[in-house]
N, C-alpha and C positions, 0 to 999 in steps of 0.2 A: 519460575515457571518457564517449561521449555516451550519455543515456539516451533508452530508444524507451519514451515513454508506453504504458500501457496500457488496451486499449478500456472498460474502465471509466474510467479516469481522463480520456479524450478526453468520456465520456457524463455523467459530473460537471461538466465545465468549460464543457462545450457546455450544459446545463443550464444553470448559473447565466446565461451568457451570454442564454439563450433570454430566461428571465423577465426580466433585466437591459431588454433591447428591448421586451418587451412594458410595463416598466413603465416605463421612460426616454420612451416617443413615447404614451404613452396621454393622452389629452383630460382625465381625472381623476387626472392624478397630482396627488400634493398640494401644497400651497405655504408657503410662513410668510413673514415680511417682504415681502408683497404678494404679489411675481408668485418669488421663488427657490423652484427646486423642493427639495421635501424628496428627503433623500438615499434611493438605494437601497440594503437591506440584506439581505445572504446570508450565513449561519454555513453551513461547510465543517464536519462530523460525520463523524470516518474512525477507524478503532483504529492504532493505532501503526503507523507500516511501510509505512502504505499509497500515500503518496506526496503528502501535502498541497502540501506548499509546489509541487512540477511541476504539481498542477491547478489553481493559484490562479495560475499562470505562466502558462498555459494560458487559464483564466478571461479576467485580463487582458488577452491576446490578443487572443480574443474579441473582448470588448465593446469594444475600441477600434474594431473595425469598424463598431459601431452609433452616432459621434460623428463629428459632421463638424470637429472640432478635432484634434488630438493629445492625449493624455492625458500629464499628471501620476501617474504613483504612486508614493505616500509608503507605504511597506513598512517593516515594524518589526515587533522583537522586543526583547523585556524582556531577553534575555541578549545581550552581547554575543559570544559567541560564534557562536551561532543568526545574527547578524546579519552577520560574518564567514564562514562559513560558504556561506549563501545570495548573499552577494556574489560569494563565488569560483564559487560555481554559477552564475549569470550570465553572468562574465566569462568570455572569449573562451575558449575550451578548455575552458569546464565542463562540468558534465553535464548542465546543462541549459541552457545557452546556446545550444541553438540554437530551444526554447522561445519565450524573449524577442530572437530576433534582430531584430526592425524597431526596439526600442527602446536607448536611452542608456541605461547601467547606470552608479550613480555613488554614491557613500559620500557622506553630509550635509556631509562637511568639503569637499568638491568644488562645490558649488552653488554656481553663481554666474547672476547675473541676465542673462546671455545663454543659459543652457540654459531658464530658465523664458519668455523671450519669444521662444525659437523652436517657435512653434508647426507647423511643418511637420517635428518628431522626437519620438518618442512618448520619454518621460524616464521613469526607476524612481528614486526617490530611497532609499537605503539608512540606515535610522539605528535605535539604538536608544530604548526608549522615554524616558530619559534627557536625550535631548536638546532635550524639550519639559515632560518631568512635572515640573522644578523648575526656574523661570526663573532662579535664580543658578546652572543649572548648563551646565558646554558640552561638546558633544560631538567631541572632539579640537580640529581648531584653528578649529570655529564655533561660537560663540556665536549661537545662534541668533534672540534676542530683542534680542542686541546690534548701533545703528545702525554700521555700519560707511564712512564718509564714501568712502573709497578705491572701495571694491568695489561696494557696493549703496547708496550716495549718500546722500539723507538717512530712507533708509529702514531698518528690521532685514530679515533675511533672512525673518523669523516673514511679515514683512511682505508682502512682497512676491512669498512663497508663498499669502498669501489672494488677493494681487490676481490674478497670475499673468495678469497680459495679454500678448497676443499681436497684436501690432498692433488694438489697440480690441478684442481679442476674446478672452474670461476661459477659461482653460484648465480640463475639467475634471479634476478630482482624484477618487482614486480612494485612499481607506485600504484598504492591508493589511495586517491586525494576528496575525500567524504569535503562535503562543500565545497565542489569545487572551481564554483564561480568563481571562487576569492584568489585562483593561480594566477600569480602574476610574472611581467617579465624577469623582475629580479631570480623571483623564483622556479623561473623556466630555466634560467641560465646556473643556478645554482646544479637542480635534480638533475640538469644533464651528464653533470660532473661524474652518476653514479655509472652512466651508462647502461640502463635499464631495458629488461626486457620488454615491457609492457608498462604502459600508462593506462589506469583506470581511472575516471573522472565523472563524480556524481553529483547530477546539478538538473535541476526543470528547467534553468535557462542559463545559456553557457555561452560566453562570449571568449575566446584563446586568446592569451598574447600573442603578437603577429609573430615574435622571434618564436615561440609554439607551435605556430601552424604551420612557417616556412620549413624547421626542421626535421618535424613528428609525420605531421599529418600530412603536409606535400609531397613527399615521397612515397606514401601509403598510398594516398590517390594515384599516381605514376604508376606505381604496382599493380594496381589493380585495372590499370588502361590494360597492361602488359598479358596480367595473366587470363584478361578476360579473351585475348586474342588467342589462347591456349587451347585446346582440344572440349575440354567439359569445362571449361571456363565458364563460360554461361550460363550451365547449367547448375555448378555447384555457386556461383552466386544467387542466380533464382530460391534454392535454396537455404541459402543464407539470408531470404531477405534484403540482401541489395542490390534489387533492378527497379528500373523505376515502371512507370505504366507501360510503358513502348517493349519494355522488357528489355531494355540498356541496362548495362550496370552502371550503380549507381554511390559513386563515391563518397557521397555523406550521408547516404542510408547506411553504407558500411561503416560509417564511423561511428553512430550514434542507433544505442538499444534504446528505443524508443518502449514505454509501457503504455496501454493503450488503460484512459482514465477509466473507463465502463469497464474495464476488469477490475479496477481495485476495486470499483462500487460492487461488483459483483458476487466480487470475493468476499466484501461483508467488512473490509479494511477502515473506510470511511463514512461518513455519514450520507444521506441520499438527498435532505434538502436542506435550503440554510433559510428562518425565516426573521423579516428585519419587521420591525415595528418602529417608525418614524416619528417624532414630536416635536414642535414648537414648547412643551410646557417646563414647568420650573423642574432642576435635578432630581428635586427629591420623588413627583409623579411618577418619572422614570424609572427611577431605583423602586416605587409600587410596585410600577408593571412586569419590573423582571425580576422584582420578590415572591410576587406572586408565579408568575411562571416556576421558579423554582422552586416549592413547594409543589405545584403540579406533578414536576417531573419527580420528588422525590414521594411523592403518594407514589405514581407509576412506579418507583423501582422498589419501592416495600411492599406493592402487592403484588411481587411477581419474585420477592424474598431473593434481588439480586445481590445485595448486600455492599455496594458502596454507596459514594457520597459525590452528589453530582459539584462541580465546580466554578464559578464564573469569573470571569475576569474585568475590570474597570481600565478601560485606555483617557487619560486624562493629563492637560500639563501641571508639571511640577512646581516650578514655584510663581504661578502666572493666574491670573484670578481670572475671570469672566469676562473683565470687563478690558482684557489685556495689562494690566494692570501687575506693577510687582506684589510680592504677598510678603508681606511685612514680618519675617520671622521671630522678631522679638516679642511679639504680642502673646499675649496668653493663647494656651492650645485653643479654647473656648471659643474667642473670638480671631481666629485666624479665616482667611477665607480660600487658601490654596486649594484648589480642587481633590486631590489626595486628602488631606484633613475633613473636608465637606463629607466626603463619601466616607471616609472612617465614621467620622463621627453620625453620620444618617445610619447606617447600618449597628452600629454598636448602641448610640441612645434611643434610635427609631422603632427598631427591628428585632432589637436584644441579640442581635448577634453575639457570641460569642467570642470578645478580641484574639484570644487565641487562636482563633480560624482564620483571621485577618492580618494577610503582608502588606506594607506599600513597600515594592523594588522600584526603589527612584531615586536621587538624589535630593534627596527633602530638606531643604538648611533647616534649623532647629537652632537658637540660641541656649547657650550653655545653663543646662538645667531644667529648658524650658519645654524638653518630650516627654511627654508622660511613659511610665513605667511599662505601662501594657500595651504601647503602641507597637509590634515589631516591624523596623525598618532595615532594609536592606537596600547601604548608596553606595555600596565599595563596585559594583559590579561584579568581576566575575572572581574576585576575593572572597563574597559572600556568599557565592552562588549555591555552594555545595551543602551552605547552612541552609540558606530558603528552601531549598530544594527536600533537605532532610526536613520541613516543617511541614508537608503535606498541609499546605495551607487552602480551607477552600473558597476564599475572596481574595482576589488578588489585585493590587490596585498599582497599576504604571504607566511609564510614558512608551513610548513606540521602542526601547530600546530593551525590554527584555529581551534579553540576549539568545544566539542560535542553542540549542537544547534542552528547552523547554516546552515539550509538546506533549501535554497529558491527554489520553483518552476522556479520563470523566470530565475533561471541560466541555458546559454544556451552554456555558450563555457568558453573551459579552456586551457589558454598556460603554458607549463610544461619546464620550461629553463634548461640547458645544467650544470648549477651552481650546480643542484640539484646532478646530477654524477650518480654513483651506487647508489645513496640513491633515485632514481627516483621510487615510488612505485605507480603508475597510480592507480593501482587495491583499494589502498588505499583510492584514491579521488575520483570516479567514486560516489561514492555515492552521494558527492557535487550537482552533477550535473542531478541525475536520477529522478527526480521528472517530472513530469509532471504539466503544467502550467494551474491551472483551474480544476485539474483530468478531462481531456478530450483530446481526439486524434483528432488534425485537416487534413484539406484533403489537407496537401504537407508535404513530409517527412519531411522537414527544420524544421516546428517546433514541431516534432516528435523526434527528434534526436538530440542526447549531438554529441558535436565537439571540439575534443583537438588536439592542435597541439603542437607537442612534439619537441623542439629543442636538436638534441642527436651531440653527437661527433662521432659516428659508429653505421650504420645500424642494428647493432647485438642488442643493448641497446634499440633501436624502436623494433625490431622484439620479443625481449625478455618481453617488457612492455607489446604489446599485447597480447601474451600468459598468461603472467599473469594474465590478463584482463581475456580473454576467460577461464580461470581455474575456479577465484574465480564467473564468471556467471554461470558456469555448476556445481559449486559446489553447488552454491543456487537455482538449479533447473531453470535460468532465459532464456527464450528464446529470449533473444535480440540479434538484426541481430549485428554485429561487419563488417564494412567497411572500412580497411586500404587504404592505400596509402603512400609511400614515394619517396621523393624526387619530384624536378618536371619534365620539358619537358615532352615525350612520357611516363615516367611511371607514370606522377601525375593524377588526377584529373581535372573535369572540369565540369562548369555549365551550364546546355542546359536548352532551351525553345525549348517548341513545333514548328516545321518548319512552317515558315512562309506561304508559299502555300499550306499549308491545313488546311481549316476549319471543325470542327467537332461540336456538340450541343451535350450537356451533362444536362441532370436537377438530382436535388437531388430529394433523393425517403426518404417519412417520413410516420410514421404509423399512421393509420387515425384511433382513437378509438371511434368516436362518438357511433357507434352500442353496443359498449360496454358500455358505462358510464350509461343510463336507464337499461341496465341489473341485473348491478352491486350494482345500487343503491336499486332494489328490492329485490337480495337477504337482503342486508343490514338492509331495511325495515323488510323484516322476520324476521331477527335475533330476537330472546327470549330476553324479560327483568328478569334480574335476581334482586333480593335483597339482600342488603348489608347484611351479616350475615348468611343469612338462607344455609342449607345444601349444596345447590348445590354449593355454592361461597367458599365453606371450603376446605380445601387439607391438608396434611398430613406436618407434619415437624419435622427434629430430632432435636433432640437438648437436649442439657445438663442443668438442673435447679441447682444451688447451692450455696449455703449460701459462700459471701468470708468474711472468718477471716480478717479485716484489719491488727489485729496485729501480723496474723500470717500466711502470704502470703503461705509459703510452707507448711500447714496443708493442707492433702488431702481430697477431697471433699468425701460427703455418699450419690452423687446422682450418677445413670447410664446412659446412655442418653436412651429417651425415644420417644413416637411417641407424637405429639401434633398434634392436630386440628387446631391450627393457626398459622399458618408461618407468615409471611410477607406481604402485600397485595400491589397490585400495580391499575392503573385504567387499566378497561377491555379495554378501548381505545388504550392504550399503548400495550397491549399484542395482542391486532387483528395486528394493526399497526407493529410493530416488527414483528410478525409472514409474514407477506405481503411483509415486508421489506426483509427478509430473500431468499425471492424468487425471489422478480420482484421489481424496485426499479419505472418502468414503470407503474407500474399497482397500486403502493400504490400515485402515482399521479393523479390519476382519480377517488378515492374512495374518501367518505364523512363519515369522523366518529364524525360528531358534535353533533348526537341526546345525549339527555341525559341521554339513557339508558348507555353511554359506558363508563359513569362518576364512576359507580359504581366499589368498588374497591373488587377485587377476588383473591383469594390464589394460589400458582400455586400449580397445582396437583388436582386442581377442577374438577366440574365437568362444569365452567361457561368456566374454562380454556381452555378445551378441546374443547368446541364450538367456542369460538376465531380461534383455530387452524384448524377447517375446515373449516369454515366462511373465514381463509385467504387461505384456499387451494383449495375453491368455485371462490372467486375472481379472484386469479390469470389464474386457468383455465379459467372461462369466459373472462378475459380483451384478452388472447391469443387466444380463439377461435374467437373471434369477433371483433378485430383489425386488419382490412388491410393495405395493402402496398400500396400507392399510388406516383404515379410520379408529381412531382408539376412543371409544365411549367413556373410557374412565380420564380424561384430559379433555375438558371444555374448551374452547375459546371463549376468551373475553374482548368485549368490546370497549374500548378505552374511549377518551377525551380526544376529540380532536377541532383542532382550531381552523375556524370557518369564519370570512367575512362577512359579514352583518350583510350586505348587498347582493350575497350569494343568491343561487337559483332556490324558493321553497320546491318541496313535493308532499301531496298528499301521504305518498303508501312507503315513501321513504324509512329506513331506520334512523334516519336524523333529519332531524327538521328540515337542513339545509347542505347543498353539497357545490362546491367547487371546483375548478381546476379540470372540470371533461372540456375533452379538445371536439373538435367540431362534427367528428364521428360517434362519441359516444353521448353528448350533451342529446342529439334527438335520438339517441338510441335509447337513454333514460327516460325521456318523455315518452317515449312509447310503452314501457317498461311497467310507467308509472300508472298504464291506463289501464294495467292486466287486474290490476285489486289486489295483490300479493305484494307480502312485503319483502323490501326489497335493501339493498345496502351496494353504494360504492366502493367496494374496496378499495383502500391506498397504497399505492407498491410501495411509500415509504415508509411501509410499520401494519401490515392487515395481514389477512387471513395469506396464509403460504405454502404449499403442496412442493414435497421434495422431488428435484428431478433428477430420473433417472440416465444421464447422460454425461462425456466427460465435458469440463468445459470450469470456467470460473464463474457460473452463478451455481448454485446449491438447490433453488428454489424456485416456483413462478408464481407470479399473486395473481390472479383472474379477476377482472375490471369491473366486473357485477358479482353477489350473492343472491341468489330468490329462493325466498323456503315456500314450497307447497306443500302442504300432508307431511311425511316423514321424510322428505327427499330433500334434499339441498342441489341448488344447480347452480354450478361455477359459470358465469358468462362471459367472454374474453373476446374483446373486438380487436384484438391488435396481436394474439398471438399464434396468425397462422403461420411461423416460422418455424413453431416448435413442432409440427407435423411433418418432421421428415424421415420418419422412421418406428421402429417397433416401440420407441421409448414413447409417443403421443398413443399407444395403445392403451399404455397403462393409466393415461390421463384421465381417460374417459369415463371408467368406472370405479368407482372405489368403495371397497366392501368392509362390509365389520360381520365375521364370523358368516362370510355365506351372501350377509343379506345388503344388497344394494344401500348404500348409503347420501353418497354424494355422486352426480352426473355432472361430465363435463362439455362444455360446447363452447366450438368457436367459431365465429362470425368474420367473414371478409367481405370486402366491397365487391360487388360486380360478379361476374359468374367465372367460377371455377370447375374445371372437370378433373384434375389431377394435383397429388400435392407438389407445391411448389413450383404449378403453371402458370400461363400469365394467364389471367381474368379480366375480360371483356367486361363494359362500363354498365350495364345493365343490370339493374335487382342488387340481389345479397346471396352468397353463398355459406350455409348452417353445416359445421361438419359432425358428424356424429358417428358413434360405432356401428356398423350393422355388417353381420357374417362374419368376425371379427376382425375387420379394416375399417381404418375410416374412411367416409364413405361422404360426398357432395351432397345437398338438398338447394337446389334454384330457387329462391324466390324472387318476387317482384319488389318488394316494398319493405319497410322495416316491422313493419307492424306485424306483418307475418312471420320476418323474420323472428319476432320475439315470442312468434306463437309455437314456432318449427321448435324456438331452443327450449321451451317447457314441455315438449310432450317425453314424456318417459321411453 
């Protein structure tokens, strides 16, 4: 399955790319050994899920267009798994192979010295870090420090990856270091050996070797004291994003692309809330309650005919009993007590699980003879990994050490046992579980939402994991809702369905672009045919020309770098496309780029480039002016299970008995609500009713905070989203029609008086916006009660 970047991940990539050009061709980039420029370096900052490794594919891309060579990149990960992994993504049928399609994708035991001197094929070299961090050691069938007379002559491979000439001309290289917490001094002082163009480095938290930051990153920051003292120096870093608030630039905003976490929520990448269920009671209660849970959520994904299989995970110690205690291996399977066997065996003789759906990856001692046949264990670590991994298993039972590359979307629940003690680091595993299944938000929180249930021996050690939790989200900028619960009776939790004596009718609202698609295609038609070569398809590129000494690797070079007329060329196809992509992921759905003017291949910095980049900025305003919202009567919504604390607010006219989680503006907004007689429903932005919007950006959709059905009319009420009214795109919010006839009405409520969108609002009453002449248009009131009266009148 191919993957479609998302317009943040295109504004990440293209970011790094930006500053890559500005710092690669600037008159003050730095130098060391005379005239070799020092490398460029960019740390990738994203929270789990978010899609690293495709922006750095992406990246790559990029800034090969800014090099009038071919590139080299040397990509690595410390697991070989991770390394495996991203190769199959690569390679032809991945999911992101079509990403990196101008380039050779190729595993370190594959290099050989005619992919390194063909310089006219951009090369990824695949290895892990292994295969350089200890020179007696080799990475499959290369040794890569070793001369190999046959293949690579009287040279090592190590070799002849620094020289990397391309008929007289030294290829640049480009490290990416996918986990790259894990770079260490050895290893700085190694990769420097290559003399690299560029350092890429992807990590949520990144601490450098100092010998790292003295030689990479310190003279970068120097450079950018220098060139910000330059003419448009400060303006082309404002631009780039690195100035700080005072509008300084700002040296480690340029070093680190930062991904903002409420994009990847937005984008649909991760899940939106994680909710923990707390207990004092015996394991097996626990494995109940997220038995049960899971059956919920796999009702939810059969009547909605999504067609997988949700999965959970058990974090538990390995051969250490409950009571700290060794677990006696020799004893019959039956009577053993090791945590890992406990939860086997509750799940298989309790539950009827199915052993075949059941791993434990841990180090499980077993006396000889003494595992049963249908137990499957996996203790080799990352020897085995590639079997578990081929087992699609969906109970998984281990200790904190499954290893980096194991991050499944359909994991949906995770029990955390009491064995673990103080060593219980939640915040730790949360990543496990924060994918998103499909990168898409369905309409019921259930499967929206990670669910762990934490068996502790004292309240303090639950209340303590969650904060933890809640620290390491607000540190990544992540706005995921957090909904505890511990213990059960009056304080737990519980799962409601809408009451049974009320009927309500709900349809899904989807965007109708037909008006747009012959728009779009005219512009397209206009577009200019350019010609391969000729001026306007040419752009600028810096780059360093120079002869390498084979025999004398450290003789420095007697070229400077220079401007050239031909960088890199990619098709004009790819670069409209991207461009379109960056914006609307909507609207590059609807476009047709097969003629074969788009075949023709262009430089970036063109002048055919630059028409790309309106052409996609013509498009996506047109697909948005001229896409409606339409109500589709043959598509119901349904109203799913959602989990409510027993201690919640009741309501009389509610669609569910009980409702949660309103913040202090909408909790008396619903009481008021509640007085009108109509029934009424909270919607949950993590899984409810969701209206496409029309605008560019990384959310797709907006959930409106209330539903009220009067007569045949539905009315979205939304206390928190006057932000979306800043333009013609809140037009189409307001009314939405099924064949003519008024269906759904939209209204949104702010605090205190407003007279214009997007003013500031005086502390007095409520301001209701509504369409009238067709703008939206202010109504003052006093109080909320009115206000709730303003937002139902037709």
């Amino acid at each position: 399955m191919q993957i479609e970047l998302k317009p943040f991940q295109v504004r990440a990539a293209k970011q790094i790319a930006d500053r890559y050009a500005y710092f690669a061709g600037h008159a003050y980039r730095p130098t060391y050994k005379g005239s070799l420029p020092r490398p460029f370096y960019q740390a990738l900052s994203a929270i789990t899920g978010a899609g690293k490794t495709p922006v750095l594919a992406e990246a790559v891309t990029l800034m090969r267009l800014h090099m009038g060579v071919e590139p080299i990149v040397f990509w690595m990960s410390k697991a070989k798994s991770v390394v495996q992994q991203t190769y199959t993504n690569f390679s032809s049928g991945g999911k992101y192979a079509e990403i990196v399609d101008a380039f050779r994708v190729i595993r370190a035991g594959q290099l050989e010295p005619g992919l390194i001197a063909d310089g006219t094929t951009p090369l990824i070299v695949m290895a892990t870090t292994g295969l350089f961090n200890n020179k007696e050691q080799a990475d499959g069938a290369l040794n890569i420090y070793k001369k190999d007379q046959d293949l690579f002559g009287d040279q090592s491979p190590w070799e002849r990856l620094i020289a990397r000439d391309a008929g007289g001309v030294r290829r640049p290289l480009i490290i990416v270091y996918d986990e790259g917490h894990n770079l260490s001094e050895q290893q700085t002082k190694i990769l420097a050996e290559l003399e690299p163009e560029a350092y890429l480095l992807a990590s949520a938290t990144l601490k450098l070797p100092a010998n790292f930051a003295k030689t990479v990153l310190v003279p970068q920051e120097g450079w950018m004291e220098e060139a910000a003292d330059e003419g448009d120096g400060l303006e082309r870093f404002a631009k780039l994003k690195a100035v700080d608030q005072d509008g300084k630039p700002d040296a480690n905003a340029f070093a680190i692309t930062a991904v903002e976490s409420s994009a990847v929520i937005d984008a649909e990448l991760i899940k939106t809330s994680i909710q923990f269920d707390g207990t004092t009671a015996p394991m097996e209660r626990c494995l109940d309650d997220l038995y049960d849970r899971l059956q919920l959520i796999e009702q939810e994904i059969d009547a909605r005919a999504l067609g997988f299989v949700p999965k959970a995970i058990y974090v538990c110690k390995t051969n250490i009993t409950d009571d700290g205690d060794k677990d006696d291996h020799a004893k019959p399977f039956e009577h053993r007590n090791a945590p890992p066997i406990r939860i086997w065996r509750y799940l298989v003789e309790q539950k009827q699980v199915d052993p075949a759906s059941v791993a434990i990856y841990a180090d499980l001692k077993f006396a000889e003879g003494n595992k049963p046949e249908d137990v499957n264990l996996f203790s080799k670590g990352e020897s085995d990994f590639d079997e578990f991994q081929a087992g699609n298993f969906q109970h998984i039972i281990f200790n904190q050490g499954l290893q980096e590359g194991w991050d499944d979307p359909a994991c949906y629940l995770g029990y955390i046992d009491k064995s673990m003690g103080s060593q219980i680091k939640v915040e730790q595993i949360i990543g496990r579980v924060l994918r998103q299944y499909d990168a898409q938000h369905y309409d019921t929180p259930l499967l929206n939402s990670a669910h762990f249930f934490l068996r502790v021996d004292k309240k303090n050690v639950f209340t303590e994991s969650i904060e933890a939790v809640r620290a390491k989200l607000q540190e990544s900028g992540a706005a995921i809702e957090i909904v505890h619960t511990y213990g059960g009776g009056e304080g737990g939790s519980e799962d409601l369905e809408p009451k049974e004596d009320l009927a309500v009718v709900l349809h899904q609202v989807h965007a109708d672009a037909d008006d747009a698609v012959d728009a779009i295609a005219a512009l397209v038609a206009k577009f200019p045919t350019f010609k391969e070569g000729d001026i306007d398809t040419q752009g600028d590129a810096h780059r360093k020309t120079e002869t390498v000494d084979i025999a004398n690797l450290d003789k420095e070079g007697d070229q400077d770098w220079i401007t050239s007329g031909h960088a890199n060329r990619v098709r004009l196809r790819w670069l409209v496309s991207n461009a379109i992509r960056g914006r609307s992921r909507a609207a590059l759905a609807v476009v047709d780029l097969k003629a074969s003017k788009f075949d023709v291949r262009v430089e970036a910095g063109s002048n055919a480039a630059s028409y790309a980049e309106s052409l996609a900025k013509e498009i996506v305003n047109t697909y948005y002016q001229l896409t409606s919202l339409v109500y589709e009567s043959e598509r119901e919504f349904s109203f799913s299970t959602m989990r409510v604390p027993k201690k919640a607010t009741a309501f009389n006219n509610g669609l569910y008995e009980r409702y949660a989680g309103l913040n202090k503006f909408e909790a008396p907004f619903a009481a008021e609500l509640d007085k009108v007689g109509l029934t009424w429903h909270r919607n949950p932005s993590n899984g409810g009713f969701r209206i496409p919007l029309l605008s560019e950006g990384d959310s797709a959709s907006f959930s409106p905070d209330f539903l009220v059905w009067k007569g045949k009319l539905v009315f979205c009420l939304d206390t928190k989203g006057a932000h979306l009214l800043t333009d013609a795109v809140a037009r189409k919010l307001f009314d939405i029609q099924d064949e003519g006839t008024t269906k759904l009405l939209t209204r949104f409520i702010s605090e205190g008086k407003q007279t214009t969108i997007g003013g500031k609002a005086t502390k007095d009453g409520y301001t209701v916006w509504k369409m009238k002449g067709g703008s939206p248009t202010p109504i003052h009131v006093s109080n909320l009660g009115l206000a709730v009266k303003e937002c139902l009148k037709p």
